[in-house]
N, C-alpha and C positions, 0 to 999 in steps of 0.2 A: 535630461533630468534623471537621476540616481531613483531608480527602485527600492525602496525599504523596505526590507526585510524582519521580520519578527521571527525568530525561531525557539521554538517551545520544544522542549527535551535537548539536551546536552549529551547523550549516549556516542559510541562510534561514529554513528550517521550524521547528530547532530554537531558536532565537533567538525568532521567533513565539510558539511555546508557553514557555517562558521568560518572556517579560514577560507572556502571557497570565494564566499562573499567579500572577501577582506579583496583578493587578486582580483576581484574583476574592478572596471571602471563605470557598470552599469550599474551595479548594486551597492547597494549600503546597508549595513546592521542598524537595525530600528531596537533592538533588544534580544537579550538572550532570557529564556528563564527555564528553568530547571528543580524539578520536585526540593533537591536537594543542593543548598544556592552554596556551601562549601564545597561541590565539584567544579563550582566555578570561579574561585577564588585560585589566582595566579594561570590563571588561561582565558579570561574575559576582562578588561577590563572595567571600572566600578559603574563609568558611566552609561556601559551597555548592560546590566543584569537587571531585570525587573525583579524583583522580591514579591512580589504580589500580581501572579496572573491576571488578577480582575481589574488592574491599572493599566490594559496593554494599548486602551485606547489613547492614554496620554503622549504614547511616543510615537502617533501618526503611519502606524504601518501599512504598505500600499498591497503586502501579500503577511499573512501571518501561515507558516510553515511549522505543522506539528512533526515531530517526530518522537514522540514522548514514549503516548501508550494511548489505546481506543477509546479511555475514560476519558482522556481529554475534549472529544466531538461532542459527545454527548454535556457534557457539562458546560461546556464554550462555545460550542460549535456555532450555535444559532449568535452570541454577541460577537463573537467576530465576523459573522458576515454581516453585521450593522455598518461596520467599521471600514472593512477590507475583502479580497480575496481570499480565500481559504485553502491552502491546500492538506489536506489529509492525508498524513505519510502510512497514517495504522487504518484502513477501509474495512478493518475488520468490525471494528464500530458501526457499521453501515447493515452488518448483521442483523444488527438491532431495528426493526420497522420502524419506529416508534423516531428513532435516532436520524434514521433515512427521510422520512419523513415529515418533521422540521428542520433538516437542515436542505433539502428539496426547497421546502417555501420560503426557508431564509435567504435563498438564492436569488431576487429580486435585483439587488442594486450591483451587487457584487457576483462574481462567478467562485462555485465550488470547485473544486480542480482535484484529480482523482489522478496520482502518478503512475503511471506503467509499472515501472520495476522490472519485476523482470518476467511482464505478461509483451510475450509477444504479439505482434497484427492485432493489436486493442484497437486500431481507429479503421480499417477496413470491417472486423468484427462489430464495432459501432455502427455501420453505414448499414450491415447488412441489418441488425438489429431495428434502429429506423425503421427500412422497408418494409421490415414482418418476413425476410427471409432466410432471418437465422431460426434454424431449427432446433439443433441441439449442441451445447457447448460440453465439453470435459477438459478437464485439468488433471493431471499429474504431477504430483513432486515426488521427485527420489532423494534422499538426503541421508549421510550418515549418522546414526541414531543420536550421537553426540549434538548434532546440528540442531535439533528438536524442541525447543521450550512448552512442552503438553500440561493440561492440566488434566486429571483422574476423569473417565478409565485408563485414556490413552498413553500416558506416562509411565503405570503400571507398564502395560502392555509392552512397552518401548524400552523398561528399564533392563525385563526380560528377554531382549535379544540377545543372541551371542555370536552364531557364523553366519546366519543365512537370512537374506531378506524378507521382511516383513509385511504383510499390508496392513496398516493400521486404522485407516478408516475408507469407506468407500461410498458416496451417497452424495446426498444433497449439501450446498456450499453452508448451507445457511445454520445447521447444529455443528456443525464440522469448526466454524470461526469460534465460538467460547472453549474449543479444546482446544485450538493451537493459535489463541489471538498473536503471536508474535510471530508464526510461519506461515500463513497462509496469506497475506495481504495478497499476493498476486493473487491469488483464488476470488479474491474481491474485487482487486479491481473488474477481472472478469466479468463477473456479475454486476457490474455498475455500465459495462460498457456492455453487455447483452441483457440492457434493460427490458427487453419483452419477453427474457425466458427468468430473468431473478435470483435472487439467492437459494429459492427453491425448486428451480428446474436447470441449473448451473449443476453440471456435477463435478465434483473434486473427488483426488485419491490421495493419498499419501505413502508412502514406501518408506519404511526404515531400511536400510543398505549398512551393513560394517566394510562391505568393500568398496564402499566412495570414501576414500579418504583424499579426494582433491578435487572433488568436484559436486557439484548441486545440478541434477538435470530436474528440468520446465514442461514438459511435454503438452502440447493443445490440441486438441481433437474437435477441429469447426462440422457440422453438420446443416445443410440446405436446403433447398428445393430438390423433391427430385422421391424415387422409391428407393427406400431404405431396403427395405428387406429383399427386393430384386438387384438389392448390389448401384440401381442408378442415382443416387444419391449425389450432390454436390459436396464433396470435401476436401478438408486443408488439413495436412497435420503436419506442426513442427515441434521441432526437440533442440531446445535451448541448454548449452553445457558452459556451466559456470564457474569457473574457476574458485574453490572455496578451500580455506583450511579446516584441518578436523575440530568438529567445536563450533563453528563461526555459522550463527543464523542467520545472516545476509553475506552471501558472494560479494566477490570483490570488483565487480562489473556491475551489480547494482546500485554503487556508492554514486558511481559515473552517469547512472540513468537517472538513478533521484537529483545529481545538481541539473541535467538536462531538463526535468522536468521541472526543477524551480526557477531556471531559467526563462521557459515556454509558458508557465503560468500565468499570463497577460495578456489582456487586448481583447479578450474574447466575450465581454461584456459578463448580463447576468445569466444565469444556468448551472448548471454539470456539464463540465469538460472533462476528456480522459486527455494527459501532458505528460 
């Protein structure tokens, strides 16, 4: 039996998983809908566009897939997991307590589903979390200033580079997601999957770079068991290089992680899953 799909936002990503779903013979479009239902005229057909998000339940979606904007969780988040599966393309939403925290308990019948993207070792980093023996997480994004959708201070900050790299913000994940809700998702899912240290003990960085002009690096820095300060600490560090054009807020290797992950979003009953 065909998986249906709901998919909320119509952007690059969304268009992606759209025809995605069209080539496979496991899935099927349960509906499209899009803030703005003229971007989808003459690329959806009539019988796939919902005009009114709060009607999503009439066309039986077995996974509803945001990829919109983080206003969408919070607003929906909790009636779609009445309904369906959820997956959460923007986890920057999740910033929000308040947002994390009914859409937690709405997870009942259906499972939340949290994509990777482009966070590496999310489900080894989960396991340790479980245990109680993830210590300390960091995140780094280095990104060409262009790549950046910030909102004020950071944007200032960022409009004012010109030859030499920048650090723009450095601290906790958790004020860091309402300046850059559209670049930082990886930094969330992180924190969703090192649920014992949180949006508040998760640290992220960000880097403006003028000389990335073809690439997006990831960088993750796991911390363990073990003495920090004597050097015996248990650690993991990798550095993810992503092929990006100047301009472009998601790499072109995370288009391919997110259909993986809409894929994998299944089977795993109710909870929070990272897919």
């Amino acid at each position: 039996m065909k998986r249906r799909i709901g998919i909320v936002g119509f952007g690059h990503l969304g268009q992606y998983l759209y025809n995605a779903a069209f080539e496979r013979e496991d899935l099927e479009v349960a509906f499209v809908w899009n803030r703005s239902s003229e971007t989808l005229k003459g690329k959806v057909p009539d019988e796939y566009i919902l005009k009114d998000l709060a009607d999503f339940a009439e066309r039986k979606p077995d996974l509803i897939v945001e990829v919109a904007h983080p206003v969408i969780s919070g607003q929906y988040g909790e009636s779609f997991l009445m309904h369906a599966d959820y997956m959460v393309g923007s986890p920057t939403a999740l910033a929000d307590q308040s947002v994390e925290d009914k859409l937690r308990a709405a997870a009942k019948h259906h499972g939340l589903y949290i994509p990777s993207g482009a966070f590496w070792g999310g489900n080894d980093i989960q396991k340790m979390a479980d245990r109680g023996s993830l210590k300390g997480l960091r995140v780094t994004m280095r990104k060409h200033p262009s790549s950046f959708k910030l909102n004020s201070p950071l944007k200032e900050k960022n409009d004012e580079i010109e030859d030499k790299q920048v650090v723009l913000y450095d601290g906790p994940v958790r004020a860091l997601c309402p300046l850059a809700p559209n670049n930082v998702n990886t930094m969330a899912a992180a924190c969703m999957a090192a649920h014992n240290l949180g949006f508040d003990k998760v640290q992220g960085c960000i880097v403006s770079d003028p000389e990335l002009t073809d690439w997006h690096f990831v960088e993750v820095e796991v911390t363990g068991p073990g003495d920090v300060q004597a050097g015996k600490a248990f650690t993991v560090s990798t550095i993810r290089k992503n092929p990006a054009k100047v301009g472009a807020v998601t790499g072109s290797a995370t288009y391919a992680s997110f259909l993986s992950s809409m894929i994998g979003a299944m089977g795993r009953g109710s909870g929070v899953h990272l897919c």
